[in-house]
N, C-alpha and C positions, 0 to 999 in steps of 0.2 A: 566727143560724141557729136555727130554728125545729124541732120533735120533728118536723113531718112532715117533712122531709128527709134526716129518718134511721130507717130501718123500725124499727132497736133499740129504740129508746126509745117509738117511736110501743107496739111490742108491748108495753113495759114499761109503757105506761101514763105516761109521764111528759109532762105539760102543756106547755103552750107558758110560761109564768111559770118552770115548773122547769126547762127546758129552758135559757132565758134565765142561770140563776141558776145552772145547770152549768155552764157557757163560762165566768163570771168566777169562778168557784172556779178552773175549770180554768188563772186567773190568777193564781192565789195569790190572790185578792183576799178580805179579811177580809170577817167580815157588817155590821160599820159600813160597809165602804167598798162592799159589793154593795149597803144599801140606799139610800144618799147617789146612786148612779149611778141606782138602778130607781125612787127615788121610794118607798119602801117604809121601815115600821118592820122595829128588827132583830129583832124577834118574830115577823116575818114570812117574814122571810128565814131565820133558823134554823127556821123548820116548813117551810119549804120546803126545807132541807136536807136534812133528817133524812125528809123523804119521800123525797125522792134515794136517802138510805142505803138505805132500805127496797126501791125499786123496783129498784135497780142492785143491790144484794144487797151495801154496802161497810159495811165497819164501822167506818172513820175516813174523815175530810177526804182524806186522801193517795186513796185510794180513786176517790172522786171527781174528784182532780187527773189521776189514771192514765185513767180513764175518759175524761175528756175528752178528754186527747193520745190514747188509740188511736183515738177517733173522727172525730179530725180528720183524722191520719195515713193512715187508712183509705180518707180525700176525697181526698187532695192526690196531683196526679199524681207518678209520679217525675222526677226531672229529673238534669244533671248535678250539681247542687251539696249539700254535705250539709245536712242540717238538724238542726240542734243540739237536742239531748234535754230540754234544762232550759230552764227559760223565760224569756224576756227581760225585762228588767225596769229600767223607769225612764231608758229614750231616748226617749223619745216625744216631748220638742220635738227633740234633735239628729238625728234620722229624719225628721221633717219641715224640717228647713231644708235637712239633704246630698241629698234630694230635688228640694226647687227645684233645686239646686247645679248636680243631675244634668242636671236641663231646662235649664240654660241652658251650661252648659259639657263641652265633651270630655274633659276632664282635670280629675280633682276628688283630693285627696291628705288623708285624715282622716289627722291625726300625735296625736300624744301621748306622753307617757312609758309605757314597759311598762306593762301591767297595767289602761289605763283603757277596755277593751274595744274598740281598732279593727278586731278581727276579727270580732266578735261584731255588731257595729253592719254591720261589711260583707255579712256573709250573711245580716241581716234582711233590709237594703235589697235586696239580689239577687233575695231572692224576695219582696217587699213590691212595688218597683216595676213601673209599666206603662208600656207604648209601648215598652219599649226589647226586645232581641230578650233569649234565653236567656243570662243570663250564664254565664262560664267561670271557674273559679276556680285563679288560680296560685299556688301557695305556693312561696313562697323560700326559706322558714324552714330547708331542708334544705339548702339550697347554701349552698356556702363560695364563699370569695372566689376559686377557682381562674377563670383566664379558659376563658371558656363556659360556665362553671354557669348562668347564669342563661339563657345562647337554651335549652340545654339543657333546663329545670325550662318555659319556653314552649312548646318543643317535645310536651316529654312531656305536657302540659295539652290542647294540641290536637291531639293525633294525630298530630305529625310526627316521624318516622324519618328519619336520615339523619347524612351527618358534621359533625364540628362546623364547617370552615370553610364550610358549606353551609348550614346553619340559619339564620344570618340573614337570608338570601332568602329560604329556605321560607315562613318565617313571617311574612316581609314577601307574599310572592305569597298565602296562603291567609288574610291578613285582608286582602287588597284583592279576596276576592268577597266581598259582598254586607256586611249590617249585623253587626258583631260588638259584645260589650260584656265587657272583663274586668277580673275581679276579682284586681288583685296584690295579695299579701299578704305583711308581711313586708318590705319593702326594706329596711327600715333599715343592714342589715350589707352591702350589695351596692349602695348608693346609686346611686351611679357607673353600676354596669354596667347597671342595671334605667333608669335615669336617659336613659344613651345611647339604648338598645335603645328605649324611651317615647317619646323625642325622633324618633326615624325613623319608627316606626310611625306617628304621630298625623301626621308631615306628609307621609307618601306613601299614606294610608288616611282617603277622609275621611268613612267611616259608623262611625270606631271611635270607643267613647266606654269611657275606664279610667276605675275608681274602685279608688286605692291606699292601702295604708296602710303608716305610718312613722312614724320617731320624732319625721323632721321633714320639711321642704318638700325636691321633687324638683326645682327651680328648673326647671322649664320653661314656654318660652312658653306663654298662654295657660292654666295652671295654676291651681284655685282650692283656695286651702288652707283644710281647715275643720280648728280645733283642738277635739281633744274634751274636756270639763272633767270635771275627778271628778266622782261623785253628788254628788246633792246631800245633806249633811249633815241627820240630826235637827236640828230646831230644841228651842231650849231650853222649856218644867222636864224633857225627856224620857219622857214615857209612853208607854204602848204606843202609844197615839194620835197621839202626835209621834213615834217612832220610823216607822211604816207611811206615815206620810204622803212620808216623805224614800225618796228611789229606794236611799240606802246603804241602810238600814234593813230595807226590805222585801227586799233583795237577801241582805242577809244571811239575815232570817227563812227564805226560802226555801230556801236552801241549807245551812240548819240542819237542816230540818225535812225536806231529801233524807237528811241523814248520821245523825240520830237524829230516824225517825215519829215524833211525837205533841210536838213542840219547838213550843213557842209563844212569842212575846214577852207577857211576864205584868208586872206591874206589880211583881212582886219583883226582874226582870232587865233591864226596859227603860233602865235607866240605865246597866247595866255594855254595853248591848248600844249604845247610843248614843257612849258613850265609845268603846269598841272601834270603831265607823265613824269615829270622828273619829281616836281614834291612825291608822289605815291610810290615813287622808287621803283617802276617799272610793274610793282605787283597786278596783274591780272583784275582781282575779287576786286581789291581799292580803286581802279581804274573804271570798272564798270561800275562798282556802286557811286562816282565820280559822275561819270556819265548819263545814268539814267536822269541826275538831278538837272539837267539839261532844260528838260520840262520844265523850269520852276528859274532859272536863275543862268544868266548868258553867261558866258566861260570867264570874263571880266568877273562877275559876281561869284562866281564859283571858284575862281581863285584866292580872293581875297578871305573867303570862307575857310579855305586847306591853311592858308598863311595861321590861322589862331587855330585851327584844329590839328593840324601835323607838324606844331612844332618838332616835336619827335623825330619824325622821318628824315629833318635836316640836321639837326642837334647828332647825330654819332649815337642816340643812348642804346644799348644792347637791347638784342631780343627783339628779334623780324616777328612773332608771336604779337607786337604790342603795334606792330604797321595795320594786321587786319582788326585787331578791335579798334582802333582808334576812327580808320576806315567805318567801321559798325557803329562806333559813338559818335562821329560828326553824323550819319544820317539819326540815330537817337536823338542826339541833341535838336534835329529840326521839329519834333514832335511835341505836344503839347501834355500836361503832364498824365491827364487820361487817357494818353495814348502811349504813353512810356507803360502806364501799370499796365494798360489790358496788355501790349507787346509783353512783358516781363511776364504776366499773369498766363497768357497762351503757351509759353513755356514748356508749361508740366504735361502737354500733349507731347506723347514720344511718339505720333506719327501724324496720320490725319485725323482730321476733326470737325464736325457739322456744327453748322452756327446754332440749332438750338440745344446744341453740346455744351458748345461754349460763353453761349450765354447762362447756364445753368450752372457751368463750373465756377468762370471769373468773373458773374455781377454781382457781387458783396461791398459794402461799404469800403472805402468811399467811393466804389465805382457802381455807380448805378442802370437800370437797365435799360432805362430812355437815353442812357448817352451811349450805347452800344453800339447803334446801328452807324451812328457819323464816326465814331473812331473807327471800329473796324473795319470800315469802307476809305477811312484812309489810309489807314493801314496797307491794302491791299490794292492803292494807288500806289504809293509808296516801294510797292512789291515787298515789302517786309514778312506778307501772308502773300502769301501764293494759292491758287486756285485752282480744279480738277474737278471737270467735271464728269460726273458718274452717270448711269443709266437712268437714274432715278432723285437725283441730289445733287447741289457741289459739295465737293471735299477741298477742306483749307489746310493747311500747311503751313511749318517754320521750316525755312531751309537750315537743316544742320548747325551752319555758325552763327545766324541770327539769332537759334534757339540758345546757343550755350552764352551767345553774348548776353543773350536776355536772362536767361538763368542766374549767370551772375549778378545782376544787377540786382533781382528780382532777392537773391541770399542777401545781396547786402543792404536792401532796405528791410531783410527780417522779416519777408514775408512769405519765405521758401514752406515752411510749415505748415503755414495754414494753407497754400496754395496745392499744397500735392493731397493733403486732406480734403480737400473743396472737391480735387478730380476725382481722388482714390474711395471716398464715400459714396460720390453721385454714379459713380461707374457699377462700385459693388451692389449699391441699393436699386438702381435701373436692372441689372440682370438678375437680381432675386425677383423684383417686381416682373419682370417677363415670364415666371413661371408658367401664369394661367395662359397666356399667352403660347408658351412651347407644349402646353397639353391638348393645343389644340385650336385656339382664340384667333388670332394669329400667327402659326408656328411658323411658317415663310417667312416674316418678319423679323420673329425674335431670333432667328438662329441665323438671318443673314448682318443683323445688328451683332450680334456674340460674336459670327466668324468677324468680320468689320473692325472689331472693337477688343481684338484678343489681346495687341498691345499693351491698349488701356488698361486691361483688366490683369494682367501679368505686370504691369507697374504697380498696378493697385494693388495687388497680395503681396510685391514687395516693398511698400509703404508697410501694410500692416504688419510684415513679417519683419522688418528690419527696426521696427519700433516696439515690438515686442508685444503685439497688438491680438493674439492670438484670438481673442473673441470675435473681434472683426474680422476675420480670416474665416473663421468655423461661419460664421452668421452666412459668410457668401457663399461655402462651399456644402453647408447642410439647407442653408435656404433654396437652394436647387435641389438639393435632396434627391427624390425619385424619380425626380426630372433629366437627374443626367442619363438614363435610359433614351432622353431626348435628343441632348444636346450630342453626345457618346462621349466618351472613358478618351483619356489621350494619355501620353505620357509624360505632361505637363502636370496631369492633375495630381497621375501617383506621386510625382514629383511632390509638391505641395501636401498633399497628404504624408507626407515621409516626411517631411520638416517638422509639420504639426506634429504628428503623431512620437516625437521624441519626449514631448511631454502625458503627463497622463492626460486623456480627454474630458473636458469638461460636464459638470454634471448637472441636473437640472432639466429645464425644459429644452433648454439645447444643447443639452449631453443626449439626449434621448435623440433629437434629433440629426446629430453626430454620428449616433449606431446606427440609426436607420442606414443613411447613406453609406458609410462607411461598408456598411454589409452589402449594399445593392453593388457598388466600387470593386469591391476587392473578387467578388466572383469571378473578376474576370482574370485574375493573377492566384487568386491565394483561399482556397474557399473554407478551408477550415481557419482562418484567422476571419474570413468573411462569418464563419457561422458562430465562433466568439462573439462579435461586434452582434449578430441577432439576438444571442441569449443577453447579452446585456442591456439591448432594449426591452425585450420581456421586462427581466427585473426595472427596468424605468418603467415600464409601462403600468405595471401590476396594478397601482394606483390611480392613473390618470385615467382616461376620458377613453369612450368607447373608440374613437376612431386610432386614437392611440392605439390601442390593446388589439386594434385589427389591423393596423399597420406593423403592429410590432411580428405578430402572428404572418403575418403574409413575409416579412423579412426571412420568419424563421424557416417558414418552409421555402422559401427562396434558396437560401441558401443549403438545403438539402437536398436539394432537385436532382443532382450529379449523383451524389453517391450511392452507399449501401442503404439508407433510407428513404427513398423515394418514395415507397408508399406512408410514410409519417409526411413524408413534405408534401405530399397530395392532401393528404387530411387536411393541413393547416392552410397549404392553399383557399382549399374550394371553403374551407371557417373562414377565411377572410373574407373571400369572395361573396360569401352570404352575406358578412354583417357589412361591408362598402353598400352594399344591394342595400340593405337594411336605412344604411345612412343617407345614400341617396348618390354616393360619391362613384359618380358613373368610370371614371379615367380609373382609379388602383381598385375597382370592378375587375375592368379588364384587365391590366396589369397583372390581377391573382390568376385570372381563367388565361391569359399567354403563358404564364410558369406552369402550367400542367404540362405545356408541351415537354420539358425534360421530365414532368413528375409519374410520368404513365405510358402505356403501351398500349395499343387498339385502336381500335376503329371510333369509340366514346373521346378520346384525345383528338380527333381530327373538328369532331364537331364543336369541342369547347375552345379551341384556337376558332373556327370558323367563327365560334360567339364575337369573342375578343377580339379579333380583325374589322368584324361589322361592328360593333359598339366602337373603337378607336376611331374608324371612319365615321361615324356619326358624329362621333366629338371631333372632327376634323384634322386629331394626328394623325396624319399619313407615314411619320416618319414609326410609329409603334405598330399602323395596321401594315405597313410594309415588313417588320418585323415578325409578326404573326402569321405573315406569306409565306416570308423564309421558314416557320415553323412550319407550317401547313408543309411546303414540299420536303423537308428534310424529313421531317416523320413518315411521310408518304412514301419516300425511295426506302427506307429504311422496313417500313412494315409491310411494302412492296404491295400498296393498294394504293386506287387513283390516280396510277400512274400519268394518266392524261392529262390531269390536271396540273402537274407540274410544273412545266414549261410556261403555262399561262399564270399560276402564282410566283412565278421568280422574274418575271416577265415586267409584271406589274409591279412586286415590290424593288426592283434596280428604278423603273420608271418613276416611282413614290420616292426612293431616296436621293435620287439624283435633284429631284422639282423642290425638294424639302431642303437638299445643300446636308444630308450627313453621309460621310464617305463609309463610314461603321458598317450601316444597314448595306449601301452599295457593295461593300464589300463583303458583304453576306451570302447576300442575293448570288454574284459571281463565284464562291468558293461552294455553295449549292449547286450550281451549274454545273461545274466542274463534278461534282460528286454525281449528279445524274450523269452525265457525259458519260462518266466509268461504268456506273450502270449498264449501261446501253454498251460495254463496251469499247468503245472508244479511247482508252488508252492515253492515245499518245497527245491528242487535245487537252485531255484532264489534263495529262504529266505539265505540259505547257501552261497551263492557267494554276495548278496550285504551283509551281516556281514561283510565276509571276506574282502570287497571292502573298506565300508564305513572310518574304521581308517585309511586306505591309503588314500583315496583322503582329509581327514581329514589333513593328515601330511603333503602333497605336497604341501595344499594351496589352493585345485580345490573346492570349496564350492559349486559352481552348479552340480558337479557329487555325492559330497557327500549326497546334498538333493534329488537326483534320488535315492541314493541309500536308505534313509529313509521313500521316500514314494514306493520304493520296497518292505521294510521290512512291512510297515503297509498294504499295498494290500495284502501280502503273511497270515498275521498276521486275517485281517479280512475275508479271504475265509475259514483259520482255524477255526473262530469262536471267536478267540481270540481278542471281539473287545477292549478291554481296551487298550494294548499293540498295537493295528491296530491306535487307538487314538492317545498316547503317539509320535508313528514314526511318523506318519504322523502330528501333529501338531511342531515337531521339525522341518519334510519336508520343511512344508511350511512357518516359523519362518524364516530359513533359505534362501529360493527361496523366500520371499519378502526382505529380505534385501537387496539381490542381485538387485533387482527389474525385474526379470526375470518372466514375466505374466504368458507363456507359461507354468511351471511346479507351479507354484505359484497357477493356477487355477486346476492343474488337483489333486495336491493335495487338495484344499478346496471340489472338490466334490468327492474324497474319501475319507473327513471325514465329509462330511455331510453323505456317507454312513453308516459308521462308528456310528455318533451322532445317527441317525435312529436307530440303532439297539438295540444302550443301554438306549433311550425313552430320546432322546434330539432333540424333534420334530422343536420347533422352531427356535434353532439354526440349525438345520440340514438347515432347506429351508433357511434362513437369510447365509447359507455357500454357499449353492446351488446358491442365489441372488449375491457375491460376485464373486463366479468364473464366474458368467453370467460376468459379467459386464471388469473382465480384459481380457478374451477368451470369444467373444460373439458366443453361436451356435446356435441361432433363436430356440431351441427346447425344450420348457419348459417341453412339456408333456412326454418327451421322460423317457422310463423305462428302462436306458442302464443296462449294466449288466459287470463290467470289471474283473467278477472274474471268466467268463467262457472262453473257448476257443476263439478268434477269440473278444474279447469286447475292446474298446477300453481304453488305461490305463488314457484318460483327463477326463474320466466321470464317475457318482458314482460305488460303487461296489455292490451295493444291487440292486437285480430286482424291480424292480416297486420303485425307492425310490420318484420320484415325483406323481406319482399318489396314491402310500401309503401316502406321509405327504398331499396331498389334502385329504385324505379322513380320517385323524385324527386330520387336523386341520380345514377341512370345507374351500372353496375356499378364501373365505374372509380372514379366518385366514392365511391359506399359501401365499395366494399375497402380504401382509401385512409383513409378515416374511421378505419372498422373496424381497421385494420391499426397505426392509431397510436394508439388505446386500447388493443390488444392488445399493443403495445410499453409503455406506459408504465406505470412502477414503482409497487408498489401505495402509495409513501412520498409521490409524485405524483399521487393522484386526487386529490384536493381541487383540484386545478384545473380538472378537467369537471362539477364538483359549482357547483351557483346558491347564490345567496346564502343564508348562511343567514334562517329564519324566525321 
C-alpha cells in the first residue's frame, strides 16, 4: 500500500519507500528483517525510519506500530467478526495450507492443545480468505454442557429467537438460504453436542462450509483435520538474530514491547528470551502471559520463575491441557491471597460485569469490601480482568480460560456453592426489584440492565433449576409478574416455564402469584391453559386482599378477550379496572382499560385505549403506552374509523419501542403497518413486511401476531391471483388462531379462505367456511358481497366480490344454506377438518 492511497501520509510528506517501510514496522518487523525483505541496507532503513518519526510526529517505534494499525483500521470495512488488536505473528505457512483446506472441503477442524492459537489463526483466516461469503463467528466458550447451550450460542450468533426445542430447525431453515460460512470456536467442552448439531447442518445445507476449532477431531464425515504445532522454536547459539527469526521469539518480542515500550531483544537477553520460548514449549497463550510480566520482572528474573513453575513443560508428563493451566497458575501464584479469592470469586460471571456488580456479588467474608477496589485494580493490571468500555459504564470481563482456571480453583477451595448462590440470588432479587422501575420509574433503565444481564439471569434460573430450587425460580419469574407485559414474552421464558411447570405449581401467596403471571404468559401461545391458570387465581384469590381479587379478576377477563366470551371478559376488565381506580394502583388501572382493546367493538373501545395510553404515559411506560398505539390503530383499520390517525399512532409507538429497547411492541407497531398498508391496498409491500415479520414473531413465541401475519400473506397472495399459495397461508392462519382460541382472527381468516376455496371451485366448503366464521364473529349479514381486497374492505370478511351471493348462485339456496348451516354447527375443536392441507 502505497502513501498515495492514503491522503495522511501523502500530506505528511511521506514517500512511497517510507510508506513501504511503515507497513512492516507496522509488523513488528525488525530493521535486519525490513531490509532482507526491501532489498535495502539497515542504514537505510533506519534513515527511513527515523524520517517516519519525524513526519508522523512519533517519538519511538511503538509509535510507528500505532500509526500503522489506525491506518489500516480506518480502510477496512466493518464486518460481523472482531478483529484482534495485536498483531499476528508467525502462521504464515499454517494460514496457507487451512486455506487450501478451505477450497477443497466443507468441514475443516484446526485442534491443538489450549494455548497454540486456534482462535487466533481462525479469525485471521475469516478475514484473510476470498470466495467464500462473510463469516459468522460462534463461540462456545461460554456454554456449559446443559442440553441446548450450544443450538442456543447458534442461535444467538445468527439472529435466531425462539424456544429451545425449536432452534434446531430454525437454524437448520436459515442456513439452508443461500451460502453461509461459520466460524465455531471452542468445542472442545461440548464435543458431542457441537458434533451432532455439525453433522445435521452440513448434510441438509449444501453451500455451508464450517471451520472449527478444538482440542481434537469432531469425527465427522468428510471432515479434514488440520493440527496446529507450537511456533517454531529459536534455533541455537540464540541471538537476537536467532531469536526474531523463530515465530516464538518474535511473538514474545512483541508482546513484550505491548506490556513494557521500549523492550527490545538485546544480545544481553536474547538467550534467557530463547530459553523462556523453549520452557513454554512454543505455546502461543503461555508465551504471552510470559511476556506481559515483563512489566514486573527482566527476562533473567522471569526465567528463573518458569524454572519452579514449569517444571512440567520439560519433565515429558502428558497432557499439553496442563502447559496452559500451569501457564495460568504461575501468573495466579503471583497474586496475593485476596486477589486469588476475588479472581476465583469473579468466576461465576459467564460474561460481563460492572464493578458495583461485582462488588455485591463477591464481597462476603473473608473478602471484604474496603479491600476491593486495590485487588480488583490489580487484577486488571495484571490483565486477568479485562475492561470495555461502554456508552455509559466500563464492563469487565474473564477471559474464557482464566475463568475456568479460576473456577477450578474456586471448586477446590469449596466455595463454588456459595459463589454462584452470592450471583444467582443478587441477579434474581435486582430484577424482581426493577419492577416499579419497568412500570414506569425508570423503565430505560431496567430493561437496558435485564437485556445487559440476560446471561446472568439464565445462569441464575439454572443455579435454581439444577439444585432443585423451584421457589426461587417462581419467586423471579412471578415477581415480574405483570410486568413481563414490559419486559416481553421470549422463548427463553416459555422455556423455563416448561421445566417448572412439570411440577404442580405452588400454592399460597406465591401460587397465586404464579397464576397470575402464568395466565398473562401464556396468551400469547396457549389461551385456554392461559384462562386455567386465571380461574385458579380466583379461587387463591377468593380470600385475600382486595387488590388481589382485582388482579385476579383482570387475569380472568384477560384471558377471555380472544374468544367467544368477550363480552363477560369486558365486564371483568372494566371490575378491575374500577376497583385498581378504587386502590389507587394507577399501572394495572390501565393495563385492565388496554385489554378492552380485544374485549369490544366501537368507537367507546377507542376512547378507553386512548384512556390507557395517556395514564401509561403519565406513569412513564412508554413501552405499554406504545402498546396501547398499536391498539388504537389496529382497532381503527379494523372498525374502519380515524383512519388518519393511524399512521401517526404506529409512528409513535415503533419510536416508543425502539427508545424503551423492547423489540415485542417494535414488532407490533411494524406488523400494523403492514396491515394498514393492505388496507390501502398495497399488497405487495404488506406481502413483503409480514414474510419479513412472520419468523420473528415465530421465534419470540407471539403465535397471535404470527397468525396475522399469515393471513396477510394469504389476502396479499389472493388479490394476486395466486389462490393456491392465498389457501396454503391462510389455512396455516387459521390452524394457528384456533389453537390459540382467538375467534376474532380465527373467523376473519375462515372467510378469506372461503374466498380463496371459491375461486379454485371449492364451493361447498367455501360457504360451510363462511357458516363457521358466522358463528365464532357473528355479523347478522349473510347476503353481504364484501370485498377485502380492495381499498377501504374490511380484512374479517371474504376477499372475493360477490362471494356469497356467487356460492348462492352455483349452489342454489338450498344447497348454500345447507353448506352454510353445517360449518355454522360445527365445533370450533372441529374446524381443521374444512381446513386444505397443510403448506
Amino acid at each position: 500500500m502505497g502513501s498515495d492511497a492514503f491522503p495522511e501520509l501523502r500530506r505528511a510528506g511521506v514517500t512511497a519507500r517510507e510508506s513501504e517501510v511503515l507497513w512492516l514496522v507496522g509488523e513488528r518487523l525488525q530493521n535486519q528483517e525490513i531490509a532482507a525483505r526491501l532489498r535495502l541496507s539497515e542504514r537505510t532503513v533506519e534513515s527511513h525510519v527515523s524520517s517516519l518519526l519525524r513526519k508522523l510526529g512519533g517519538t519511538n517505534r511503538l509509535a510507528l506500530v500505532q500509526a500503522a494499525a489506525r491506518l489500516r483500521a480506518a480502510r477496512e470495512p466493518r464486518g460481523v467478526l472482531p478483529r484482534p488488536l495485536s498483531s499476528f505473528v508467525g502462521r504464515d505457512r499454517e494460514a496457507g495450507d487451512v486455506l487450501g483446506l478451505l477450497g477443497a472441503y466443507r468441514m475443516v477442524t484446526l485442534t491443538g492443545p489450549p494455548g497454540t492459537g486456534k482462535t487466533r489463526l481462525a479469525l485471521h483466516l475469516a478475514h484473510a480468505a476470498s470466495g467464500l461469503p462473510p463469516a459468522v463467528l460462534i463461540d462456545l466458550a461460554p456454554v456449559t454442557v446443559a442440553e441446548g447451550g450450544v443450538e442456543r450460542a447458534f442461535a444467538d450468533a445468527l439472529g435466531i429467537a425462539g424456544q429451545e426445542h425449536q432452534l434446531r430447525t430454525l437454524i437448520r431453515q436459515t442456513l439452508a438460504e443461500g451460502g453461509h460460512w461459520l466460524v465455531v470456536d471452542n468445542c472442545e467442552h461440548v464435543t458431542a453436542a457441537a458434533a451432532s448439531l455439525l453433522a445435521e447442518l452440513l448434510a441438509t445445507t449444501s453451500r455451508l462450509r464450517v471451520l472449527a476449532t478444538s482440542h481434537g477431531a469432531l469425527h465427522l464425515d468428510g471432515e479434514a483435520v488440520y493440527e496446529i504445532p507450537p511456533l517454531p522454536l529459536p534455533d541455537e547459539p540464540g541471538g537476537p538474530a536467532d531469536v526474531l527469526r523463530s515465530g516464538s521469539g518474535r511473538l514474545f518480542a512483541d508482546r513484550a514491547a505491548a506490556a513494557s515500550p521500549g523492550f527490545e531483544v538485546t544480545a544481553g537477553n536474547a538467550r534467557q528470551v530463547a530459553t523462556i520460548c523453549r520452557r513454554l514449549d512454543g505455546l502461543p497463550l503461555a508465551i504471552e502471559l510470559a511476556a506481559a510480566r515483563v512489566r514486573f520482572f527482566t527476562p533473567g528474573e522471569l526465567l528463573a520463575r518458569l524454572d519452579d513453575r514449569f517444571a512440567l513443560l520439560t519433565d515429558g508428563a502428558p497432557g499439553r491441557h496442563r502447559t496452559l493451566e500451569e501457564a495460568l497458575a504461575w501468573s495466579y501464584e503471583l497474586l496475593s491471597e485476596e486477589e486469588r479469592l476475588l479472581l476465583e470469586r469473579c468466576s461465576v460471571f459467564p460474561g460481563g460485569f460492572d464493578y458495583d456488580t461485582a462488588a455485591r456479588v463477591v464481597a462476603y467474608p473473608p473478602l471484604e469490601s474496603g479491600d476491593l477496589v486495590r485487588s480488583f485494580t490489580r487484577l486488571l493490571d495484571r490483565s486477568l480482568i479485562s475492561a470495555h468500555r461502554l456508552e455509559d459504564s466500563t464492563e469487565y470481563r474473564l477471559l474464557e480460560s482464566v475463568r475456568q482456571f479460576a473456577q477450578r480453583r474456586l471448586a477446590a477451595r469449596g466455595e463454588a456453592g456459595t459463589a454462584r448462590e452470592q450471583h444467582a440470588r443478587h441477579h434474581l432479587g435486582h430484577a424482581v426489584a426493577s419492577v416499579p422501575d419497568l412500570r414506569g420509574g425508570d423503565q430505560a433503565g431496567a430493561l437496558r440492565w435485564l437485556n445487559r444481564r440476560s446471561a446472568d439471569l439464565t445462569a441464575a434460573l439454572r443455579w435454581a433449576l439444577d439444585r432443585d430450587d423451584t421457589t426461587a425460580a417462581w419467586e423471579f419469574i412471578a415477581g415480574i409478574g405483570t410486568a413481563w407485559e414490559v419486559v416481553g414474552c421470549s422463548g427463553e421464558l416459555f422455556d423455563w416455564l416448561g421445566r417448572l411447570l412439570r411440577r404442580p405449581p405452588p400454592d399460597g401467596p406465591l401460587g397465586f402469584r404464579v397464576a397470575i403471571t402464568c395466565a398473562v404468559v401464556f396468551c400469547y401461545q396457549d389461551t385456554e391453559r392461559a384462562h386455567g391458570f386465571a380461574e385458579r387465581a380466583c379461587r387463591l384469590a377468593a380470600g385475600g386482599s382486595a387488590h388481589d381479587r382485582a388482579l385476579a379478576r383482570l387475569t380472568l377477563g384477560w384471558t377471555m378477550r380472544y374468544g367467544e366470551r368477550r363480552a363477560t371478559a369486558l365486564e371483568h376488565v372494566l371490575g378491575a379496572a374500577e376497583a385498581f381506580e378504587r386502590l389507587g394502583d394507577d399501572w394495572h388501572r390501565a393495563l385492565a382499560l388496554s385489554a378492552c382493546g380485544h374485549a369490544s367493538d366501537g368507537v367507546t373501545i377507542l376512547a378507553r385505549l386512548t384512556q390507557a395510553a395517556d395514564l401509561f404515559g403519565r406513569l412513564g411506560d412508554h413501552v405499554k403506552r406504545a402498546n396501547c398505539l398499536n391498539q388504537l390503530a389496529i382497532r381503527a383499520i379494523e372498525e374502519r374509523i380515524r383512519l388518519d390517525d393511524v399512521p401517526g399512532w404506529l409512528a409513535e409507538a415503533a419510536r416508543l419501542a425502539r427508545a424503551g429497547g423492547n423489540e415485542h411492541e417494535r414488532l407490533h407497531a411494524e406488523v400494523y403497518r403492514a396491515t394498514f398498508d393492505q388496507h390501502l391496498g398495497e399488497h405487495p409491500v404488506a406481502s413483503a413486511r409480514f414474510g419479513a415479520l412472520l419468523p420473528e414473531f415465530r421465534r419470540i413465541g407471539d403465535l397471535r401476531c404470527a397468525a396475522r401475519c399469515l393471513l396477510g400473506l394469504g389476502r396479499a397472495a389472493a388479490f394476486a391471483g395466486e389462490h393456491d399459495a392465498a389457501r396454503r397461508h391462510l389455512a396455516d392462519g387459521v390452524r394457528l388462531a384456533a389453537g390459540l382460541g382467538d375467534t376474532r382472527i380465527t373467523a376473519a381468516g375462515l372467510r378469506l379462505l372461503a374466498g380463496a376455496d371459491h375461486a379454485v371451485g371449492h364451493f361447498e366448503r367455501a360457504a360451510a367456511l363462511l357458516g363457521a366464521a358466522e358463528r365464532l364473529a357473528p355479523t347478522g349479514k349473510r347476503d353481504l358481497a364484501p370485498d377485502a381486497g380492495a381499498p377501504g374492505g374490511s380484512q374479517d370478511l371474504g376477499s372475493v366480490p360477490g362471494t356469497f351471493a356467487a356460492l348462492r348462485d352455483l349452489l342454489g339456496r338450498e344447497g348454500f344454506d345447507s353448506a352454510f348451516a353445517d360449518g355454522y354447527r360445527m365445533a370450533p375443536a372441529r374446524l381443521a377438518e374444512l381446513l386444505p392441507a397443510s403448506g
